[in-house]
N, C-alpha and C positions, 0 to 999 in steps of 0.2 A: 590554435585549438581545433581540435576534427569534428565532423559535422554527427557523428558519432555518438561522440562522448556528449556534444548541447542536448542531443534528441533524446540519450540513454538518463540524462539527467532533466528531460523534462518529463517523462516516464517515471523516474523515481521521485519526484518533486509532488507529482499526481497519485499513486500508488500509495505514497506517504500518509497521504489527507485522507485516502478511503479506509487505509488501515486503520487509520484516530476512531474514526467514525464505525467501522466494523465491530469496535471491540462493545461500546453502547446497545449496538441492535443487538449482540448476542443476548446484551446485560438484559435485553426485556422479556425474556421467555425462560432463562434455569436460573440454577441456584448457581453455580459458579459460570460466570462470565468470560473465564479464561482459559476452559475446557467444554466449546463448545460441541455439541452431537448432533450429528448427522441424519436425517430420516432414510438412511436407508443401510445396512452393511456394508454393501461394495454398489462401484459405480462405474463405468466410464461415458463420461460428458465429452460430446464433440463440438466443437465451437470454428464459425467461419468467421475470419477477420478481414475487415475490408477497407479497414482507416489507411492511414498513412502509409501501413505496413501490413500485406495482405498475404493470408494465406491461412494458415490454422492450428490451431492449438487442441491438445485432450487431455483431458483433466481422470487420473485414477485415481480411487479411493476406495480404503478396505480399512476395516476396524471403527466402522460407523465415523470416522473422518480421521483416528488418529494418524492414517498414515496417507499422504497424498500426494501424488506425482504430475506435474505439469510437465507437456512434452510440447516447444512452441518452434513454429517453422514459417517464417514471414521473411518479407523483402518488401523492397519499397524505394522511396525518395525522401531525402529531406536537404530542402536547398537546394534541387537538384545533383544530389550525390548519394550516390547506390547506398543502401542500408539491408542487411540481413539479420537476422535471428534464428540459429539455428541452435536450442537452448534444452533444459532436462533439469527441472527443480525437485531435488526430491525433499518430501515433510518428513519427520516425526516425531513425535516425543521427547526427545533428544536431540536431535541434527535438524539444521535446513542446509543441503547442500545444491549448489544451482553449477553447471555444469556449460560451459561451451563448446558443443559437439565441433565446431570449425575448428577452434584449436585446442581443443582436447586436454582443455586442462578445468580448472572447477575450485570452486572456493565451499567451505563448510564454516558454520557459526552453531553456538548451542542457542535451539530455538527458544527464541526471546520467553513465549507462552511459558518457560518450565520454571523459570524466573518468578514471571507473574503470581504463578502456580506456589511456589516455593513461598510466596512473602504472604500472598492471600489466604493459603492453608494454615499461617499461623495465629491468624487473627480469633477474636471472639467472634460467637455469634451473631452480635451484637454490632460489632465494627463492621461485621460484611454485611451488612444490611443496608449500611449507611455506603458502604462501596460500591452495591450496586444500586442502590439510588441515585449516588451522586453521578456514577458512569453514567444512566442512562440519562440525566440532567445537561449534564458536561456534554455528552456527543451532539446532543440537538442544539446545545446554545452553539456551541464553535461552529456547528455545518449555518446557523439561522446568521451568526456573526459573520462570515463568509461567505453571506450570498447565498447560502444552499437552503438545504432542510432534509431531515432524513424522517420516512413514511413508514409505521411498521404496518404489515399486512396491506400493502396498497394496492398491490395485482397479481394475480395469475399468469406464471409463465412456465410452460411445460410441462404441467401438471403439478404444479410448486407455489404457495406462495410465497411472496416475494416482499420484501421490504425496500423500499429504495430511497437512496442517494443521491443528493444533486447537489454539485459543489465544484465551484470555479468553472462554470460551463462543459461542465459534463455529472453523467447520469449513470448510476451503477443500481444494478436488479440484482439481489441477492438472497437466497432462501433464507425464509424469513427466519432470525436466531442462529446463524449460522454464514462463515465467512465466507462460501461457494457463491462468486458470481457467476448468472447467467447472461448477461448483458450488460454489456459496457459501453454508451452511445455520446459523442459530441465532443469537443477539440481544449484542448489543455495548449497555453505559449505557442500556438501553432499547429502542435501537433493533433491530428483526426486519430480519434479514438472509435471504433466500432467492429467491436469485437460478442458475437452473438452462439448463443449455445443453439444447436441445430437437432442435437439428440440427446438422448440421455439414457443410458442404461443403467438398469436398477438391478441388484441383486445377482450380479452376473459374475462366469468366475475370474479372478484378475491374475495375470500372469506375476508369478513374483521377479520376476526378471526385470521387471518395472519398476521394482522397490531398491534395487540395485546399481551401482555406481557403473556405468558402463565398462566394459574392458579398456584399458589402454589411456585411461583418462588420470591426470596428475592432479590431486588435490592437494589443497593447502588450507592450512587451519588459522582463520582471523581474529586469533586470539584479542587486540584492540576490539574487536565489536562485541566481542563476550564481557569484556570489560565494562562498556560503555551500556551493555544492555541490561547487566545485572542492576548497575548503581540504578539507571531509569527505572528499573521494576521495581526498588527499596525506594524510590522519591517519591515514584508514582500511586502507588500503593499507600503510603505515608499520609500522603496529603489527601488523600480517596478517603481516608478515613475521618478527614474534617468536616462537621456538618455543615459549613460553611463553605468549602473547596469551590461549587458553583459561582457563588458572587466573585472568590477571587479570581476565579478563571477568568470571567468576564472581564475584569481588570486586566488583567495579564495580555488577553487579547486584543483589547482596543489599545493597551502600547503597541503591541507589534504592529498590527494594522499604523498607528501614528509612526512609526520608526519605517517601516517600509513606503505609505507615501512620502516622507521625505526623503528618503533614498531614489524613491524616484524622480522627485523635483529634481534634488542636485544632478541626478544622470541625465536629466532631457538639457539644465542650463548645459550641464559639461558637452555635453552635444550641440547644443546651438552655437559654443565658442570654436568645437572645433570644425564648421561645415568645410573650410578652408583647407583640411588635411586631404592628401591623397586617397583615392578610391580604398585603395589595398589597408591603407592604413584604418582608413571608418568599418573596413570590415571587420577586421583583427579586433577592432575595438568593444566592436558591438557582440562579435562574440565571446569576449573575454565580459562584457557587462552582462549577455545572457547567465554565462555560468555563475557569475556572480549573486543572479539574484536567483537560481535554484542551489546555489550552496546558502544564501540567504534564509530562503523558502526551504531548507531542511533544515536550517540552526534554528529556524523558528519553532517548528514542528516539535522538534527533538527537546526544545526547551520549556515547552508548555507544561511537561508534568517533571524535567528532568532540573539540575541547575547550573 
């Protein structure tokens, strides 16, 4: 297994858990939680990253957040084996397409949000009240269950306040009601995380060429995760609307939590039986048990509100 694909999925492993938590801090400032708005029209946010994988990212946005582009250019180490990012995500309403400029090809999914959007628009007034209560409930028990906590209005950064995240040893600064991180600081399975917004332009004019699939680039359409993202938005959704959903969360959670320490008991015994296996062999091992437990750590994730 490539040193790659472990670091790519412990990225996605982390990423996972702020997006859980993302969607509650919106829940505590509008009326709809799944179309959050942006304090400013258009933007470009420049950010220096200095973790594991160093170099820089910039964040466009125009239509008060509906439409947003991240353009990421990092290298690095992990394990000691070269690692690059040389990436182009575009948002909108419709699409999230992410893009690898190195090999010039790119994947698209219809963005999860229109789902959400779709199921929560047909509810009473009455049910979404209870939705967004129970969202902004749920995200603080799961980040307090996980060792974290999430702060609405906790600081000022950039002229922004900021609500923040701390979960599984790392800290995310995000405007506050709103999924724009300016700051991402401290190490997830290994990986150094610290990636910081350095400027930020407001109301400025954005190139629409930015909004645009680059030339020459081959996309493909993942139809399985459009699949898999609707049914989550019709569970998720579903069970938001029970005034109880909080209690059972917390259930739901402390299994997982029991199901993953005993996964890890049995993987440290299965490791003390085999100290005796050759070098090459303990490494393969241990990399095939990393991936194991961020495909673990996303079946978890994905089945907190899904089934």
């Amino acid at each position: 297994m490539s040193i790659q694909i472990i670091a790519s999925g412990r990225k996605a492993l982390y990423f996972a858990l702020i997006c859980l938590v993302s969607v509650p801090c919106q829940a505590l400032g509008g009326d709809n939680p799944f179309k959050p708005v942006l304090p400013f029209k258009t933007a470009i946010i420049h950010y220096d990253a200095s973790g594991t994988e160093k170099g820089t990212e910039t964040l466009y946005a125009r239509g008060s957040g509906e439409e947003i582009v991240r353009v990421t250019k990092t290298s690095g180490k992990v394990m000691f084996v070269p690692t690059s990012t040389n990436s182009v995500q575009i948002i909108n309403p419709d699409w999230i397409i992410t893009v690898d400029m190195n090999k010039k090809t790119g994947e698209k999914i219809t963005n999860p949000q229109k789902y959400y959007l779709e199921e929560y628009n047909k509810l009473s007034a009455k049910d979404k009240a209870v939705v967004r209560k129970n969202l902004k409930e749920i995200g603080l028990n799961i980040a307090k269950q996980l060792g974290g906590s999430v702060k609405h209005n906790a600081t000022d950064f950039l002229g922004f306040k900021c609500d923040v995240v701390t979960m599984m040893g790392v800290t995310s600064y995000q405007i506050s009601n709103t999924p724009v991180v300016l700051k991402i600081v401290g190490s997830v399975m290994g990986l150094k995380v610290n990636t910081v917004a350095t400027k930020i332009e407001k109301n400025v004019a954005v190139p629409d060429e930015m909004f645009k699939v680059p030339d020459g680039v081959e996309i493909s359409h993942n139809v399985e995760t459009d699949n898999m993202s609707k049914t989550m938005a019709v569970s998720m959704i579903e069970r938001l609307k029970d005034p109880d959903a909080p209690n059972k969360q917390n259930r739901m959670i402390d299994d997982m939590k029991k199901a993953m320490k005993q996964e890890e008991s049995e993987r440290e015994a299965e490791q003390d039986a085999n100290d005796e296996q050759e070098e090459q062999s303990a490494e393969n091992e241990d990399e095939g048990g990393m991936q194991d437990i961020v495909n673990k750590g996303l079946g978890a994730i994905k089945g907190i509100f899904g089934d």
